[in-house]
C-alpha positions as CSV (number, residue, x, y, z in Angstrom):
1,X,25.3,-7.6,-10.4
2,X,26.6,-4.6,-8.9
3,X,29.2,-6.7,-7.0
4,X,30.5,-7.9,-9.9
5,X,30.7,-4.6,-11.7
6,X,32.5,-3.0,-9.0
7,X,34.8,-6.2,-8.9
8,X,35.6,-6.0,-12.7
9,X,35.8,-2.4,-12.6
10,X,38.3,-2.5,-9.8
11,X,40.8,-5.0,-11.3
12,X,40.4,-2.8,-15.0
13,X,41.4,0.6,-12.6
14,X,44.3,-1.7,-11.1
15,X,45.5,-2.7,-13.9
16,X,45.3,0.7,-15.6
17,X,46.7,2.6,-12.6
18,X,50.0,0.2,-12.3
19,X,50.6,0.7,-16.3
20,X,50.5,4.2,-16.5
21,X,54.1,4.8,-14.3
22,X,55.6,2.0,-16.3
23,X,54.7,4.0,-19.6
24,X,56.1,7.0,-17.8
25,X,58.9,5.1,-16.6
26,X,59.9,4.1,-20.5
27,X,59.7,8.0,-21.6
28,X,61.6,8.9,-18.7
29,X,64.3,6.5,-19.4
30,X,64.2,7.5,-22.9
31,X,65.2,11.1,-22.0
32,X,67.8,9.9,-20.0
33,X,69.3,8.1,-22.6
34,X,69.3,11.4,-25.1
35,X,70.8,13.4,-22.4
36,X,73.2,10.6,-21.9
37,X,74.1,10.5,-25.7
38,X,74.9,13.8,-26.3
39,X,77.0,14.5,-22.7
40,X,78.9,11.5,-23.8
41,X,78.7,11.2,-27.5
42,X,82.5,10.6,-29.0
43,X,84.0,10.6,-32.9
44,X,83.3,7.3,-33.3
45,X,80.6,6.7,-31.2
46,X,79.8,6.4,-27.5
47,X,82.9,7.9,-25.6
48,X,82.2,6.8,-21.6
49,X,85.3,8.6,-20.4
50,X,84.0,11.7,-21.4
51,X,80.4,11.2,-19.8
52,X,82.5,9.9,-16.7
53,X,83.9,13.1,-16.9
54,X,80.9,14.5,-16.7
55,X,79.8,12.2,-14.2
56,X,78.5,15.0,-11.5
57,X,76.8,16.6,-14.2
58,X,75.3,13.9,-15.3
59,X,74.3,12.7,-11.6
60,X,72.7,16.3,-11.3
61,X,70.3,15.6,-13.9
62,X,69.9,12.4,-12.4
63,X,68.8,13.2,-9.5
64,X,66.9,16.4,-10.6
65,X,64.4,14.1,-13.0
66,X,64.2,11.1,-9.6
67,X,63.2,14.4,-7.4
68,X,60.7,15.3,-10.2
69,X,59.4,11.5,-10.0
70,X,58.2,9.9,-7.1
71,X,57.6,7.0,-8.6
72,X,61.0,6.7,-9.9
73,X,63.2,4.6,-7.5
74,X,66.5,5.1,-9.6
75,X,67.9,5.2,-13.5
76,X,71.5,3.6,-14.0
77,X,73.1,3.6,-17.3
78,X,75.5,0.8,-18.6
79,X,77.4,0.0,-21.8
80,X,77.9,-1.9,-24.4
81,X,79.4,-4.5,-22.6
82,X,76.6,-4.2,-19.7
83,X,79.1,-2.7,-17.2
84,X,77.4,-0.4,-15.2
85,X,78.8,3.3,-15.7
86,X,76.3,5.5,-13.8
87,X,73.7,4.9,-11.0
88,X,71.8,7.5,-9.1
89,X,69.0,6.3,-6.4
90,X,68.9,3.0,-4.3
91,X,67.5,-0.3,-5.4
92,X,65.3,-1.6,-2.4
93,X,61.0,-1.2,-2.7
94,X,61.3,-2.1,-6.9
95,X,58.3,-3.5,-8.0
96,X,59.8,-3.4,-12.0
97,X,61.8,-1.8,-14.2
98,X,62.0,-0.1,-17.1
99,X,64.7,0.0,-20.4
100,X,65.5,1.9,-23.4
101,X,68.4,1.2,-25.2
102,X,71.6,4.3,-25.5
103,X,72.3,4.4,-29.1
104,X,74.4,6.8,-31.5
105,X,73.8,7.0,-35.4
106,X,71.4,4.1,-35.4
107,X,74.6,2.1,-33.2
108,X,73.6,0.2,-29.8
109,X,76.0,1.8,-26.8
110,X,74.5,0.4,-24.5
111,X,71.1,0.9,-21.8
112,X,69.1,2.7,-19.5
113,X,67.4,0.9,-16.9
114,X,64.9,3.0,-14.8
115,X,63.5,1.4,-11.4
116,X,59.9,2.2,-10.7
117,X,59.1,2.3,-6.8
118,X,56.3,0.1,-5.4
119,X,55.1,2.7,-2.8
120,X,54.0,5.4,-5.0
121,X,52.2,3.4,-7.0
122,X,50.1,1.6,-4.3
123,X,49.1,5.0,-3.0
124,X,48.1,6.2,-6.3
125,X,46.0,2.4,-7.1
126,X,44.4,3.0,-3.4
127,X,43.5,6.3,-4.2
128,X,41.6,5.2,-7.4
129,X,40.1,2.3,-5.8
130,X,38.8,4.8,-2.9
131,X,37.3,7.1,-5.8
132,X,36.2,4.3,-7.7
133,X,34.7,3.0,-4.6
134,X,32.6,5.9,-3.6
135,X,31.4,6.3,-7.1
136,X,30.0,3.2,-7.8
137,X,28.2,3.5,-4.1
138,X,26.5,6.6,-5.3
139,X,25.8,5.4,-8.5
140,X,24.5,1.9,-6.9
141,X,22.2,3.9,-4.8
142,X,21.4,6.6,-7.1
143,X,20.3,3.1,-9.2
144,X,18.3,1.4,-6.5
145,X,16.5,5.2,-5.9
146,X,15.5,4.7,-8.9
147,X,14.5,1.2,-9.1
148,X,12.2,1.6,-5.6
149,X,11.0,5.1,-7.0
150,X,10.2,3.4,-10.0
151,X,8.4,0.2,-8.7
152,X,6.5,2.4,-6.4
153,X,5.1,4.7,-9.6
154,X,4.3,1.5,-11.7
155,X,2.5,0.9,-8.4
156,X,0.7,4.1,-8.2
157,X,-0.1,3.3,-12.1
158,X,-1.7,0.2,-11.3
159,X,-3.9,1.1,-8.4
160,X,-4.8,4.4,-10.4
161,X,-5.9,2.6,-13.9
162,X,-7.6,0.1,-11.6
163,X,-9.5,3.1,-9.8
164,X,-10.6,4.5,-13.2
165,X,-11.4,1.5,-14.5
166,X,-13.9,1.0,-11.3
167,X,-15.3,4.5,-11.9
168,X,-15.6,3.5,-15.7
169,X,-17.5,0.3,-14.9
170,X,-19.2,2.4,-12.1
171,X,-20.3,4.9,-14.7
172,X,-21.2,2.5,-17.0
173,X,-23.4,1.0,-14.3
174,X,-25.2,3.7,-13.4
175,X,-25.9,5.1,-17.0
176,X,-27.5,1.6,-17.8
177,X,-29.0,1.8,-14.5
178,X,-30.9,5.1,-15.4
179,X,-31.7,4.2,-18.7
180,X,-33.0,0.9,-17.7
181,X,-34.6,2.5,-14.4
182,X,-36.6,4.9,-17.1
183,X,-37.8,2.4,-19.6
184,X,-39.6,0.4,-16.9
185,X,-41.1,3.9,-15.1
186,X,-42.2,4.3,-18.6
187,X,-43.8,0.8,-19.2
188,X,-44.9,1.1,-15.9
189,X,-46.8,4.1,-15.6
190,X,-49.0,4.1,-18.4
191,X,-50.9,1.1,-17.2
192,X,-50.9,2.2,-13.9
193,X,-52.5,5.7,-15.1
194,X,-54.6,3.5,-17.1
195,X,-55.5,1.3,-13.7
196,X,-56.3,4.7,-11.4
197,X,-58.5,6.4,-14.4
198,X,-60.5,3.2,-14.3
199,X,-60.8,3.0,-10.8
200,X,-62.0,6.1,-10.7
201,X,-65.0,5.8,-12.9
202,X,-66.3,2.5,-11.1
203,X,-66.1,4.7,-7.7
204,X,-68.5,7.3,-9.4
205,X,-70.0,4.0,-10.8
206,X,-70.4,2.6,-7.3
207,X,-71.7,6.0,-5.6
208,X,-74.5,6.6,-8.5
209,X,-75.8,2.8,-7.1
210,X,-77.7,3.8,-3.3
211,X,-77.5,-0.1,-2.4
212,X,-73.5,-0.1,-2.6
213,X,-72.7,3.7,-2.0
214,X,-70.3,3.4,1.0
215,X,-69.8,-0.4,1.0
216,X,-67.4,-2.4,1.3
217,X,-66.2,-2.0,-2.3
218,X,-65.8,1.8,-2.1
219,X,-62.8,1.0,0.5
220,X,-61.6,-1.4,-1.9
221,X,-61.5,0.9,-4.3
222,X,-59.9,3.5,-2.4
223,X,-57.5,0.9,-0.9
224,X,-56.0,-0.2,-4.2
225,X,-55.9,3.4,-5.9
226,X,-53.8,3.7,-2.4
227,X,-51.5,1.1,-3.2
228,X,-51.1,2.4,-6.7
229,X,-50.3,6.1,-5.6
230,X,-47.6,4.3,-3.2
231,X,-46.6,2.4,-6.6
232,X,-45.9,5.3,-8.5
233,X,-44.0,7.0,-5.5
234,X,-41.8,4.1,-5.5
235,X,-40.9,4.6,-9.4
236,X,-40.4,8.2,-8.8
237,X,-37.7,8.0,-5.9
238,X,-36.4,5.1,-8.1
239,X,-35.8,7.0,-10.8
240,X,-34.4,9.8,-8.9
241,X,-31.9,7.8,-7.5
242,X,-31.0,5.9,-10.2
243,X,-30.7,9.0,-12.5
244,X,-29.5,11.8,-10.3
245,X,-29.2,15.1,-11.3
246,X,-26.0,17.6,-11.9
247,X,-26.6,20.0,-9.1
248,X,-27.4,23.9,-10.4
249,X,-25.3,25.7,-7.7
250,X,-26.1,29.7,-6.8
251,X,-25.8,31.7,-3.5
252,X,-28.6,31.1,-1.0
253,X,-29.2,32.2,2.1
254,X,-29.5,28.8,4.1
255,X,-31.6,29.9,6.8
256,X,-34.4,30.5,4.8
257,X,-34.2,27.5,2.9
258,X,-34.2,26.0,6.1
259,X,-37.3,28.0,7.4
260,X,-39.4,27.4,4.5
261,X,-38.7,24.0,4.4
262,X,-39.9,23.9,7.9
263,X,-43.0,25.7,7.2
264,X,-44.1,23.1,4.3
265,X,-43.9,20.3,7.1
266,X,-45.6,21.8,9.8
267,X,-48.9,20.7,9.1
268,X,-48.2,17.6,8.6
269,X,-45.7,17.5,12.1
270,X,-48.5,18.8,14.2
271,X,-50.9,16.4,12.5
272,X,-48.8,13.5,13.8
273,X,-48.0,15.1,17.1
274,X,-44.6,16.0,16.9
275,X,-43.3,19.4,17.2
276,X,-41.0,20.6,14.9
277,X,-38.4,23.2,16.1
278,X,-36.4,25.3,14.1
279,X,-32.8,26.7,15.8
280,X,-31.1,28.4,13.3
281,X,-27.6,30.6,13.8
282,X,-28.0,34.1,13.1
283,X,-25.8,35.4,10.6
284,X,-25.1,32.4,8.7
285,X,-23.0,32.5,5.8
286,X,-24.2,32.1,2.4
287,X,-23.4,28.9,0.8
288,X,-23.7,27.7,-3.0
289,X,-25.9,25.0,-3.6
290,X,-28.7,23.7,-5.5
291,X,-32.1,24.8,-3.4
292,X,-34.2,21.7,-4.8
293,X,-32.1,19.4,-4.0
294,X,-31.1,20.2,-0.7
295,X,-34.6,20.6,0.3
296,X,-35.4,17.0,-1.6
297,X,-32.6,15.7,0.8
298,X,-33.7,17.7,4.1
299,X,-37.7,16.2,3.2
300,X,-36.4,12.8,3.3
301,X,-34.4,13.4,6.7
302,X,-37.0,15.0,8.4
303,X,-40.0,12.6,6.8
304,X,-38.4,9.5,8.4
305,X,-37.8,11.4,11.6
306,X,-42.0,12.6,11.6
307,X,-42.4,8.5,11.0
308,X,-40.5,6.8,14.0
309,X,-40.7,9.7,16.1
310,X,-43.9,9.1,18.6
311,X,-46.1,11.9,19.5
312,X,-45.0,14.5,21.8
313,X,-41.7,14.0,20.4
314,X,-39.6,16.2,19.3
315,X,-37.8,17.1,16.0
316,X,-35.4,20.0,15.9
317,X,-33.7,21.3,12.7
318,X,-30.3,23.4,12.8
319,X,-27.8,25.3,11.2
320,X,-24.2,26.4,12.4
321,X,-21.2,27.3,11.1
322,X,-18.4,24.4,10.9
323,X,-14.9,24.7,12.4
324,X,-13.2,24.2,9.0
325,X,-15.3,26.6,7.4
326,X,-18.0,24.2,6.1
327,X,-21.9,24.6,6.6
328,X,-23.6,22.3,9.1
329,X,-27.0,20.8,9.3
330,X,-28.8,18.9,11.9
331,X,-31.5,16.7,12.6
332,X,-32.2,15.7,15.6
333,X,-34.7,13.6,16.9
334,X,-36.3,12.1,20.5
335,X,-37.2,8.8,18.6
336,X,-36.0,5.5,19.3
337,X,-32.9,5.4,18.4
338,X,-30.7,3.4,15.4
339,X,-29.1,0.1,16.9
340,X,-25.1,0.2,16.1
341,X,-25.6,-2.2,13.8
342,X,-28.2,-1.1,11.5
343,X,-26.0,2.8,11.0
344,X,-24.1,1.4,8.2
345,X,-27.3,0.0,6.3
346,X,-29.9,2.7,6.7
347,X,-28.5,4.6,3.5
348,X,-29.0,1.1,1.3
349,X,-31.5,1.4,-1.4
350,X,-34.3,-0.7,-0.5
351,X,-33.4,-0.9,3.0
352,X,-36.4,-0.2,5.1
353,X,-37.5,-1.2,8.6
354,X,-41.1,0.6,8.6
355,X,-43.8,-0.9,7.0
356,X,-44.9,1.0,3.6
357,X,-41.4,2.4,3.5
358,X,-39.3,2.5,-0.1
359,X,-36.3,2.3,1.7
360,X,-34.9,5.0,-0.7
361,X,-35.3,8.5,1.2
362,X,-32.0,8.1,3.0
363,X,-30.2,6.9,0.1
364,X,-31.6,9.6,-2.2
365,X,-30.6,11.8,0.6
366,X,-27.1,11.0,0.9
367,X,-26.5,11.2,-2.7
368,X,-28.0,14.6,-3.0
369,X,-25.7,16.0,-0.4
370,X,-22.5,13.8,-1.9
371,X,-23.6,15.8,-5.6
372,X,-22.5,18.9,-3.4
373,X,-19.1,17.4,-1.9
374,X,-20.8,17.2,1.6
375,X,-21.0,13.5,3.6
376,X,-23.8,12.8,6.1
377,X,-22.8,11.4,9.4
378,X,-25.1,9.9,12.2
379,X,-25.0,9.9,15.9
380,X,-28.0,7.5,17.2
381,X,-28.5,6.2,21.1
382,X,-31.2,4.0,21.3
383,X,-34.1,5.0,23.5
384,X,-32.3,9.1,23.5
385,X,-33.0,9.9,19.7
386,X,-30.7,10.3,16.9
387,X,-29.0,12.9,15.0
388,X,-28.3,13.2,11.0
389,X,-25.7,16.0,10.4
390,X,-24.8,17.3,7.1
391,X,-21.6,18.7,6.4
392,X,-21.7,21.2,3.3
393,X,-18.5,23.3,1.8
394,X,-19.5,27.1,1.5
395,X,-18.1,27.5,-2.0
396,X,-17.3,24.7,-5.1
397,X,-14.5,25.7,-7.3
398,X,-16.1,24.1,-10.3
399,X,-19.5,22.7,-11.1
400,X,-20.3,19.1,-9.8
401,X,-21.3,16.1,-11.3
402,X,-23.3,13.2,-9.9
403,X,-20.4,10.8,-8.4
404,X,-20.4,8.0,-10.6
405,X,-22.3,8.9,-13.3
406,X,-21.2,10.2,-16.7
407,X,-22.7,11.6,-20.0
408,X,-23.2,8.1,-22.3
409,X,-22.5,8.4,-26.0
């Protein structure tokens, strides 16, 4: 297409460009024949002794209005009869002519033939063809900027309503999830509080009776309010994971949040035989973040790591300063190690290796610290231990909202 604009639009300049000197050439010759009329002009008309008279004269001006034309190769006049009476310039390099008749009161006295030089002219049509040329190159590419900016945008259009479109079927999702997620812990509950109150009484029942007081049916008791308590843990992390909620940022000082959480674990590390060790970096900077559920997270973390590490292992919590100016976190453990293949799936809900586990601490985990713009990466040798570092920023510019989730209306 642009080919054959350029080509049209060159052949219109052409044509243009070699039309112009001939229009020229006509009002030229036109002037010469007026200057002609009145050197020569007689009683009864046209008197060409007296303009041969006046011949040099009449050359002069000649030759003054061929010096003040390039493109003029040379005028000649003639009379009536076509006999040539004046000529000033040479014939050769013509490419056409132009004529205006020499007339007196209305009378024909013969011509004026002007010759237009071929030279000029193709100069003056390669000059419009070069600025022709380069305009129509920078308009072509000025055009196909355009065209490539513009495909690339509707592009970036596409991918951007398909990305909101995700998040809108994401936070669609998840709303429905929660929603749903509560109804059941709802239905749920009440007949299991219903169950446990029950099971309560006929264990009084039982230990009133001396012939089954500490039977058999006691531990069975105990054994299924055991598996209803796990029950009811299950619908708890459920629902916190499914409905997760808007972080209520303030300054803390991490360290201590970090020590106490410590402290409400140590009982239950010493009771498995692990140690727990705190190594904290003095002087910490504040950071803003919600203290419940960081700790939430932190529980989780440090709960699997009391689970699979053995005892006389060893569990050490940190804090540091990051090099980009973000909080760190570590966990680090002596257990046995996460096989390669298993690091990418320990953050699925439901995903569990260890008997009695929900599989939902680590995924409750990760989504807490992902509410505070922070990630969670893992470094695990099996057989050495692993370690589960948290990456927080120091200050949010706005308050945060659960990723994926949304008010519903």
């Amino acid at each position: 297409m642009i080919w054959v604009a350029h080509t049209f639009a060159f052949q219109g300049m052409s044509r243009l460009a070699a039309r112009y000197p001939v229009l020229r050439a006509q009002e030229e010759a036109t002037r010469v024949a007026e200057a002609a009329a009145s050197m020569g002009r007689g009683p009864t008309g046209m008197d060409f002794y007296r303009l041969q008279r006046n011949r040099r004269e009449l050359e002069a001006i000649l030759a003054e209005r061929l010096a003040e034309r390039p493109y003029l190769r040379f005028v000649e006049i003639r009379d009536r009869f076509d006999i040539k009476v004046a000529f000033v310039g040479s014939e050769g390099a013509i490419r056409q002519t132009a004529r205006t008749a020499l007339t007196i009161a209305g009378q024909y006295q013969g011509s004026v033939r002007v010759g237009i030089a071929a030279e000029p002219i193709d100069r003056e049509i390669d000059a419009i063809r070069k600025w022709l040329a380069i305009r129509v190159a920078i308009v072509a590419a000025v055009g196909v900027a355009l065209l490539v900016v513009g495909l690339f945008y509707v592009l970036y259009l596409i991918r951007k309503n398909r990305s909101l479109e995700h998040q809108r079927q994401s936070s669609e999702r998840a709303a429905y999830r929660g929603v749903l997620g509560s109804g059941l812990a709802h239905e749920i509950r009440n007949p299991l509080n219903s169950m446990n109150m029950n099971l309560q009484m006929l264990e009084e029942e039982l230990q009133g009776v001396p012939a089954l007081e500490g039977g058999e049916h006691v531990e069975m008791l105990r054994s299924m309010q055991g598996e209803i308590k796990r029950i009811k843990n299950l619908i708890d992390n459920f629902l916190q994971y499914a409905r997760p909620a808007t972080p209520q940022l303030k300054v803390v000082d991490l360290n201590e949040v970090l020590g106490a959480t410590a402290r409400f674990l140590q009982a239950d590390f010493r009771q498995s035989g692990v140690e727990l060790q705190l190594d904290l970096e003095p002087l910490l900077p504040s950071v803003e973040l919600d203290e419940s559920q960081l700790r939430q997270a932190l529980l989780n973390i440090l709960g699997n790591a009391r689970h699979v590490v053995p005892a006389g292992g060893r569990v050490v919590l940190r804090s540091r300063a990051g090099a980009g100016g973000e909080i760190l976190i570590e966990v680090g453990d002596t257990g046995p190690g996460i096989p390669a293949e298993m690091i990418e799936r320990i953050f699925e809900p439901f995903y569990s290796k260890r008997a009695g586990g929900t599989g939902l601490g680590l995924a409750i985990a990760r989504q807490m610290v992902e509410n505070h713009g922070g990630r969670i990466e893992v470094e695990s040798q099996t057989g050495v231990g692993t370690t589960f570092r948290i990456r927080l920023p120091r200050r949010h510019s706005r308050a945060l909202e659960p990723p994926g989730v949304r008010a519903v209306p």
